[in-house]
C-alpha positions in Angstrom: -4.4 -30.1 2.7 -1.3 -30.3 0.6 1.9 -29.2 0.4 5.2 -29.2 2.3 5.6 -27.3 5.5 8.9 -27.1 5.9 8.9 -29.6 8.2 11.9 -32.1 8.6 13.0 -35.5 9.9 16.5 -37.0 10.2 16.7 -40.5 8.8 18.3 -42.8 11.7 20.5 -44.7 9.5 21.8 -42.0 6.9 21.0 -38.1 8.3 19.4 -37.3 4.8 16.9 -35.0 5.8 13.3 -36.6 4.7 10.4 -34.0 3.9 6.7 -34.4 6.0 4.6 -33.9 3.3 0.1 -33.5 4.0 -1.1 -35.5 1.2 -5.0 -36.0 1.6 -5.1 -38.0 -1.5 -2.6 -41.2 0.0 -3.2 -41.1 3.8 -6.6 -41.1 5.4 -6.7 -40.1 8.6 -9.7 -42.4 9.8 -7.4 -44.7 9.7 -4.9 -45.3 12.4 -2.3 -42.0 12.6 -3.2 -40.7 9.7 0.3 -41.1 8.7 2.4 -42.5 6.3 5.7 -43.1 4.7 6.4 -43.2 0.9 8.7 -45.0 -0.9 8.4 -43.4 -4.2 10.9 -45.7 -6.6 8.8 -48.5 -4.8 5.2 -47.9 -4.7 2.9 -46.5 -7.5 1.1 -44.7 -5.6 3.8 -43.4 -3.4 5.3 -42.3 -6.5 2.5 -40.2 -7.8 2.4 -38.8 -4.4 5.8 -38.0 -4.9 5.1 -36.1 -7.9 2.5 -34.1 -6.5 5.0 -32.9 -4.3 8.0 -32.6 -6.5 10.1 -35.0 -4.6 12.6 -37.1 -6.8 12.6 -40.9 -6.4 15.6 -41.7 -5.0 17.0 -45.3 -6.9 19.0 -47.1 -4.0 19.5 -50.5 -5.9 21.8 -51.6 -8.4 20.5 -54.1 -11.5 23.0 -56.8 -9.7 21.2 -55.9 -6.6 23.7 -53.5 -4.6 22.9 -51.0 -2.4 23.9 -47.4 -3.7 23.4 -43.7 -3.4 23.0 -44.5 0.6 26.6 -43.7 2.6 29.8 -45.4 3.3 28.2 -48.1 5.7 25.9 -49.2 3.2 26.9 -48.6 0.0 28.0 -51.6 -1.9 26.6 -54.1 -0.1 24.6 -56.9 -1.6 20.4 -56.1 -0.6 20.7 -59.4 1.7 23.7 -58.1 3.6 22.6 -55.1 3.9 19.0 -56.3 5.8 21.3 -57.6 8.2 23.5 -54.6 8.7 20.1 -52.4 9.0 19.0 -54.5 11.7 22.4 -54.5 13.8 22.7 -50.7 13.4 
């Protein structure tokens, strides 16, 4: 199985809608869910998932280490702060 269905789910933090994507390749499903999250600017693996699927890695992190691309409550904040302001959120 491969493929996106269409199917979405709102990010908690941000509202960007993030694709479920069936990826037989990545997730075994012998294995707890079966389910899994990528991270494809991240991960090697979750980005060649990604490209199997056409999504675009999404680069939230600055060289000096700022977060970008994100929203107003997070943008510009340094990666430190901004664990902090994840977790009180």
């Amino acid at each position: 199985v491969k493929g996106n269905q269409n199917i979405y789910i709102k990010h908690p933090l941000t509202g960007v809608q993030l694709p479920i994507i069936l990826d037989d390749i990545l997730v075994d499903k012998e294995l707890g869910s079966g389910a899994v999250k990528i991270t494809p600017a991240h991960d090697h693996n979750d980005f060649e998932c990604a490209k199997r699927h056409s999504i675009v890695p999404k680069s939230i992190l600055s060289q000096e280490g700022r977060i970008i691309n994100v929203n107003d409550t997070f943008n510009d904040l340094d990666r430190y702060d901004a664990r902090e302001a994840v977790i009180e959120a």
